[in-house]
TILUM-689812 format. One line per 2 residues: number of its first residue (from 1); their letters; for each residue x, y, z of C-alpha. Coordinates in steps of 0.2 Angstrom, whole numbers, always signed. Layout:
% TILUM-689812
NUM> A> X Y Z | ...
% end
This chain:
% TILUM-689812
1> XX> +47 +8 +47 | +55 +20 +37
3> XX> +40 +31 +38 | +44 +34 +55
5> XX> +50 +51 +58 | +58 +59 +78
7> XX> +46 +72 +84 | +30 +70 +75
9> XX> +15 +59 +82 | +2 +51 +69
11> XX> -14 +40 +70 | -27 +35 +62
13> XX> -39 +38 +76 | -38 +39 +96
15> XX> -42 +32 +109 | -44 +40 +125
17> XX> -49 +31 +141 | -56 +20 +127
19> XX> -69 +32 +120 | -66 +32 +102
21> XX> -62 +49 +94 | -63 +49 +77
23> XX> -47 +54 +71 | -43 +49 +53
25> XX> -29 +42 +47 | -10 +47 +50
27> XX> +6 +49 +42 | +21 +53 +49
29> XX> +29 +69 +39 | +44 +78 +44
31> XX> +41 +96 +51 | +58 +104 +42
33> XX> +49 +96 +27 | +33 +106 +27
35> XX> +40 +121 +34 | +50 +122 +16
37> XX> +37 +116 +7 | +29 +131 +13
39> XX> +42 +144 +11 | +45 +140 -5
41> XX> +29 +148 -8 | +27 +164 +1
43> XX> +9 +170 +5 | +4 +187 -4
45> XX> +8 +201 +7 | -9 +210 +3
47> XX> -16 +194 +12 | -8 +194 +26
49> XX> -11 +213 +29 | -30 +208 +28
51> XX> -28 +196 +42 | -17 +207 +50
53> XX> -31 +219 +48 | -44 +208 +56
55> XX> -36 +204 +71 | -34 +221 +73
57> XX> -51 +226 +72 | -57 +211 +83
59> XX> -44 +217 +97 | -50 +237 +96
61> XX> -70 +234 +94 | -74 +216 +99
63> XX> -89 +220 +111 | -80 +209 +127
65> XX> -59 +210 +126 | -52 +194 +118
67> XX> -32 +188 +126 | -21 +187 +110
69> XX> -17 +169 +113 | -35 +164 +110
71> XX> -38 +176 +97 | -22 +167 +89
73> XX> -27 +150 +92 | -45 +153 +87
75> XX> -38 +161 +69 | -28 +145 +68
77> XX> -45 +131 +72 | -53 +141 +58
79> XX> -41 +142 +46 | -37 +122 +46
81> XX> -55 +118 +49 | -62 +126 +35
83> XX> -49 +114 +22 | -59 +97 +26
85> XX> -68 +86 +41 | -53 +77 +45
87> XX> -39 +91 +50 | -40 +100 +63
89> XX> -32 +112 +78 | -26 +101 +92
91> XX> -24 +112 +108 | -13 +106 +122
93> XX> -24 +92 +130 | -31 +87 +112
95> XX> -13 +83 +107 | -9 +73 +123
97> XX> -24 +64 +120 | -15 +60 +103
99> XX> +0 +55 +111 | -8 +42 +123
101> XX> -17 +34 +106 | -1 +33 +97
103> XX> +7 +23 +114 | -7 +16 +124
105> XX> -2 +23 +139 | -10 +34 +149
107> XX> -14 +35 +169 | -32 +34 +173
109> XX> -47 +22 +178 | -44 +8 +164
111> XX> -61 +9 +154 | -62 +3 +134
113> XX> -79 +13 +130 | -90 +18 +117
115> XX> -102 +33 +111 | -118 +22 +109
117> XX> -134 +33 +110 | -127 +47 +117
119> XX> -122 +37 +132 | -105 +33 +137
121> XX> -107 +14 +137 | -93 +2 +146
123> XX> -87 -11 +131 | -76 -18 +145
125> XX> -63 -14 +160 | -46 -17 +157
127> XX> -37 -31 +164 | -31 -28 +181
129> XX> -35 -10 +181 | -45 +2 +194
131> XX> -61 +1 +184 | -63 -23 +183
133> XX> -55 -24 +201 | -69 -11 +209
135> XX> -80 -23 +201 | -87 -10 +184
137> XX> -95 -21 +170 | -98 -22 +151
139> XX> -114 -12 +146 | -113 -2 +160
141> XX> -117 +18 +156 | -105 +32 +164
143> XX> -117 +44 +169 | -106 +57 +180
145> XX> -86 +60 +184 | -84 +68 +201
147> XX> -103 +71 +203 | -102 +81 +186
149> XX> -114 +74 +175 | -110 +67 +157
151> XX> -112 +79 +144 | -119 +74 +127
153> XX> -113 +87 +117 | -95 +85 +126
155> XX> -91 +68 +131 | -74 +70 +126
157> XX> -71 +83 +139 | -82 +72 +152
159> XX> -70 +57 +149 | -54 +65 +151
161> XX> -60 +69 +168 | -56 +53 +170
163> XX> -38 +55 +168 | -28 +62 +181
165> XX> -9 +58 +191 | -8 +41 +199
167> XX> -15 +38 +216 | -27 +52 +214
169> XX> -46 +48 +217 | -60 +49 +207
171> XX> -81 +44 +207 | -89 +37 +193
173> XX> -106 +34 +194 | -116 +21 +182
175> XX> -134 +14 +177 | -132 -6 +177
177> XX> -147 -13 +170 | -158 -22 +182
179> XX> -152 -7 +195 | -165 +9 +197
181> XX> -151 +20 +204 | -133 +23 +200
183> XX> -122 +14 +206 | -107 +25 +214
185> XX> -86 +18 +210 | -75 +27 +219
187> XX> -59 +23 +210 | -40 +28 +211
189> XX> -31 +33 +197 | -15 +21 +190
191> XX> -5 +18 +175 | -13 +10 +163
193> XX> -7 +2 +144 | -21 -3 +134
195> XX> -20 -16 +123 | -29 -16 +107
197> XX> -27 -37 +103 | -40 -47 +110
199> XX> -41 -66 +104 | -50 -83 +109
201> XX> -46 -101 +105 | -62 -109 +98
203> XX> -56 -126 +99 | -53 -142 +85
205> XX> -40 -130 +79 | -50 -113 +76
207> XX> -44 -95 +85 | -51 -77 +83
209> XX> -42 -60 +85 | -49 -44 +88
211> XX> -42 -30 +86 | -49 -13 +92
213> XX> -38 +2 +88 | -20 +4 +79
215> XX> -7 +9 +91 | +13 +6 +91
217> XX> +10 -11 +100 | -2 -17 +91
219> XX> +7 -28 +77 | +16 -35 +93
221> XX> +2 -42 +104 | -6 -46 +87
223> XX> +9 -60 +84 | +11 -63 +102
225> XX> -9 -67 +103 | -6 -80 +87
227> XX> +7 -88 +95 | -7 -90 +111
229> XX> -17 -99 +97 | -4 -108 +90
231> XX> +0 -115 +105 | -18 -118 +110
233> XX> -20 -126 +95 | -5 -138 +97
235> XX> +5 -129 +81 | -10 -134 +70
237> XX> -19 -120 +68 | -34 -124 +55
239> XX> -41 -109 +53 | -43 -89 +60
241> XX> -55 -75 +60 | -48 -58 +61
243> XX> -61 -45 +68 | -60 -26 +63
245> XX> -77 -23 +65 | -80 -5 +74
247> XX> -63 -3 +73 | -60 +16 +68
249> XX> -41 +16 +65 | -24 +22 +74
251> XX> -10 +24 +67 | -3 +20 +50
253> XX> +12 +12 +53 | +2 -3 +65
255> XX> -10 -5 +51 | +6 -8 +38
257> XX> +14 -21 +50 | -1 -29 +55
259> XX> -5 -32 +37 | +12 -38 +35
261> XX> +8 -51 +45 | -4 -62 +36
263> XX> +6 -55 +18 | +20 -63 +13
265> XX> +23 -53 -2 | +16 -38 -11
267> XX> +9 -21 -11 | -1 -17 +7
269> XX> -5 +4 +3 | -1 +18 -8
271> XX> +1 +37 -4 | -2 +51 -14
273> XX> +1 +72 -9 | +11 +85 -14
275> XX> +27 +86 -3 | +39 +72 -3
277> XX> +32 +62 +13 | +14 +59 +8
279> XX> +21 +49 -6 | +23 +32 -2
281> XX> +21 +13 -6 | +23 +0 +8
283> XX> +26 -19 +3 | +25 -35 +15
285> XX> +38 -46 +19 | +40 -66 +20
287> XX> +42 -74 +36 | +27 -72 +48
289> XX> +20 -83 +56 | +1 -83 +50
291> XX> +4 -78 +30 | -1 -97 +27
293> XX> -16 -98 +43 | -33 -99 +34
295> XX> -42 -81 +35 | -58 -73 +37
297> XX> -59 -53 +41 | -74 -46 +47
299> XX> -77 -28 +43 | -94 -16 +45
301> XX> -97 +2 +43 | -86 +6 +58
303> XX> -72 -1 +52 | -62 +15 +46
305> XX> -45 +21 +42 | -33 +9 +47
307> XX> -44 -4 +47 | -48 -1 +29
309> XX> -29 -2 +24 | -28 -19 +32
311> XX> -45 -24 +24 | -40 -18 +6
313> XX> -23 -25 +8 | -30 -42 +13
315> XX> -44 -40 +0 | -36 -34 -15
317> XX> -22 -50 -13 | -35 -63 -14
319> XX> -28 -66 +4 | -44 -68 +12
321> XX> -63 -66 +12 | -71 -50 +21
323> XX> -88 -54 +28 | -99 -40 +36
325> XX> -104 -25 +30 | -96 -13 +18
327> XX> -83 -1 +29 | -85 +18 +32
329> XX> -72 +25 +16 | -59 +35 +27
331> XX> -45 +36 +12 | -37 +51 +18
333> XX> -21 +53 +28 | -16 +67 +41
335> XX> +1 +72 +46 | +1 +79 +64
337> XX> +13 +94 +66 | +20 +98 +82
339> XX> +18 +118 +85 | +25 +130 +99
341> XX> +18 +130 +117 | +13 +112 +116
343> XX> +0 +111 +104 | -1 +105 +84
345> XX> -10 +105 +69 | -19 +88 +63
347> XX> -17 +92 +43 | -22 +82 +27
349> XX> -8 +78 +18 | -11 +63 +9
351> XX> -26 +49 +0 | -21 +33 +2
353> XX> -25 +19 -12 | -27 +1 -10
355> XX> -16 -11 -19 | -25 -11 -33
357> XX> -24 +8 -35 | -44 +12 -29
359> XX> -46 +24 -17 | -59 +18 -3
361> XX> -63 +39 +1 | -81 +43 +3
363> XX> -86 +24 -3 | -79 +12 +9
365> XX> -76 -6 +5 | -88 -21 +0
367> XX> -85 -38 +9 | -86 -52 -1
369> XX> -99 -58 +8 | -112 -49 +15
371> XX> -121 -51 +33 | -131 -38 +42
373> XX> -128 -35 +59 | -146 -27 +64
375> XX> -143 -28 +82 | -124 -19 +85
377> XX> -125 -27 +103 | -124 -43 +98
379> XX> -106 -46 +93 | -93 -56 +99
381> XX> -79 -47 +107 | -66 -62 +114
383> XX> -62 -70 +130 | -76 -66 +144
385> XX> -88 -60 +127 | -105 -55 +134
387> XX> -110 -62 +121 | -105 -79 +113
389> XX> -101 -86 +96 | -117 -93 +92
391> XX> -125 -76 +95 | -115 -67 +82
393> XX> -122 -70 +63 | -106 -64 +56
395> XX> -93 -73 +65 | -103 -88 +63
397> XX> -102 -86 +43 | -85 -79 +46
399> XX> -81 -98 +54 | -91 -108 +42
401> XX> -80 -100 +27 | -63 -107 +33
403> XX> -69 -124 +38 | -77 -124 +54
405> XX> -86 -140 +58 | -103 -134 +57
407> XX> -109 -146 +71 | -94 -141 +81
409> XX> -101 -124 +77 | -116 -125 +83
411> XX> -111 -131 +103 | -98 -116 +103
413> X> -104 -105 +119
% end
């Protein structure tokens, strides 16, 4: 993608171990490009002897001695803070965290989890990892790390306990329902690649892909997972469901390719900033093979970012029907700018706007048909589902909509 620019990571949201961290969209800027953005307008100098100033008086009088490296970084969280929600300071391990969203790789334990109620809740293990061969299960709750217990108002911190060097050991404990006590995992660390594609094949012709975050392979596995289908389906593939509910986003580019995948012509997303990069327009290209598969897209209010570009894309080209709930309205783009020492900036640098020239920010997008969802927990998630087809309202309706036998419907699992 010609977006795609050396040195500079981007998403749209990250995953870590799994746990979703909302991170807003990402574009990939070059960092020469903003530095002479910047340059080319200087900053008063009787502002920059008032900062000066105060990091003066903070270092002389401060009641307890602050290191001027945390003074610096500490000026630098406020400062980018202060613009909007969505950027942000990122300090070493934060921008690390950043890298293993963009890639999918990460060594650790091999959990895909979930804030859900303040708990750390197991959506599922990972394939082959630590975390499913030591026997850890869906809806199970990560109540301590190493005998330290989770902390609600960091579980971001308490996950990345998790991480660590492979072959190293660590102990998870978890409530399981139908269990009084924790029970104790004692697990050792490997490397792990998350995949973000998830599909079934629902039989007379009928598949389903979920797709949980945006990372740099997900387009891949998305057109490796329809070829599953296609496959399954004896290259007579009826109909398909494509499912971005509670998907919070990743990054920009996966959500333009994936998009690209089911268009085979057209506008998929617009940018709009003030330096050169943040401008942008993205078109699909002929050739795949699911632009002419049936389509329904599921979507509810955690579908976000990424997510949203796909949806709107889709939308806006009469391509398919979205079915759920209207989305969360994330229509802002960050740029993450490497800095010195290891650390970065996540900065707002651009609004995207949907084919049809609407910016989704603050306001989200309504599917064409709606279905509530009152109980989260009942959603389909894909092979070895906890939950089965007939369980979820929306998918139902989602299958209904692109021709699925309605008595064959109601024997799915």
């Amino acid at each position: 993608m010609s977006l795609k620019v050396r040195g500079i990571l981007v998403l749209v949201v990250g995953t870590v171990l799994g746990l979703t961290v909302s991170f807003g969209s990402s574009l990939l800027a070059e960092r020469q490009a903003l530095r002479d953005a910047y340059r080319s307008e200087p900053v008063a100098s009787e502002y920059l002897e008032q900062l000066v100033e105060v990091m003066e008086r903070v270092r002389r009088e401060y009641v307890d001695q602050i290191d001027d490296q945390q003074l610096i970084e500490s000026a630098i969280r406020g400062m980018v803070q202060e613009l909007d929600s969505h950027s942000r300071y990122l300090d070493n391990r934060q921008y690390e965290d950043i890298r293993i969203a963009t890639t999918g790789n990460y060594s650790g334990v091999g959990l895909d989890v979930s804030l859900e109620d303040g708990r750390v809740t197991v959506v599922s293990p990972l394939d082959d990892a630590p975390a499913a061969r030591a026997g850890i299960m869906p809806g199970d709750v990560v109540v301590s790390v190493d005998d330290m217990p989770v902390d609600e108002a960091n579980v971001e911190d308490t996950v990345n306990r998790m991480r660590g060097e492979p072959g190293t050991e660590v102990t998870l404990d978890v409530l399981r329902d139908g269990r009084g006590d924790p029970v104790r995992f004692a697990l050792t660390r490997a490397e792990i690649h998350v995949k973000t594609v998830r599909s079934a094949y629902l039989g007379d012709g009928y598949g389903y892909i979920r797709v949980t975050s945006f990372s740099d392979s997900t387009a891949a596995e998305l057109n490796d997972a329809a070829s599953v289908l296609r496959n399954d389906a004896e290259a007579n593939l009826r109909g398909l469901v494509l499912d971005l509910r509670n998907n919070p986003g990743g990054v920009l580019n996966a959500a333009i390719d994936v998009a690209d995948l089911f268009l085979d012509e057209g506008l998929i997303v617009r940018g709009t900033g003030r330096i050169r990069q943040a401008r942008f327009e993205q078109y699909a290209h002929a050739g795949d093979q699911l632009e002419q598969v049936p389509l329904t897209v599921l979507v509810n209010n955690g579908s976000a970012s990424a997510s949203e570009i796909v949806a709107g894309a889709i939308k806006d080209h009469d391509r398919a029907r979205l079915v759920g709930e209207r989305t969360y309205g994330k229509g802002s783009v960050q740029t993450v700018v490497p800095l010195t020492e290891g650390s970065a900036i996540k900065l707002t640098t651009s609004r995207y706007l949907t084919p049809s020239g609407r910016s989704i920010n603050g306001t989200g997008i309504e599917p064409d048909v709606l279905v509530r969802n009152h109980d989260p927990r009942r959603q389909y998630r894909g092979a070895d589902s906890q939950v089965s087809v007939n369980e979820d309202r929306q998918l139902q309706e989602a299958l209904r909509l692109i021709g699925y036998d309605p008595i064959a419907l109601s024997k799915l699992p």
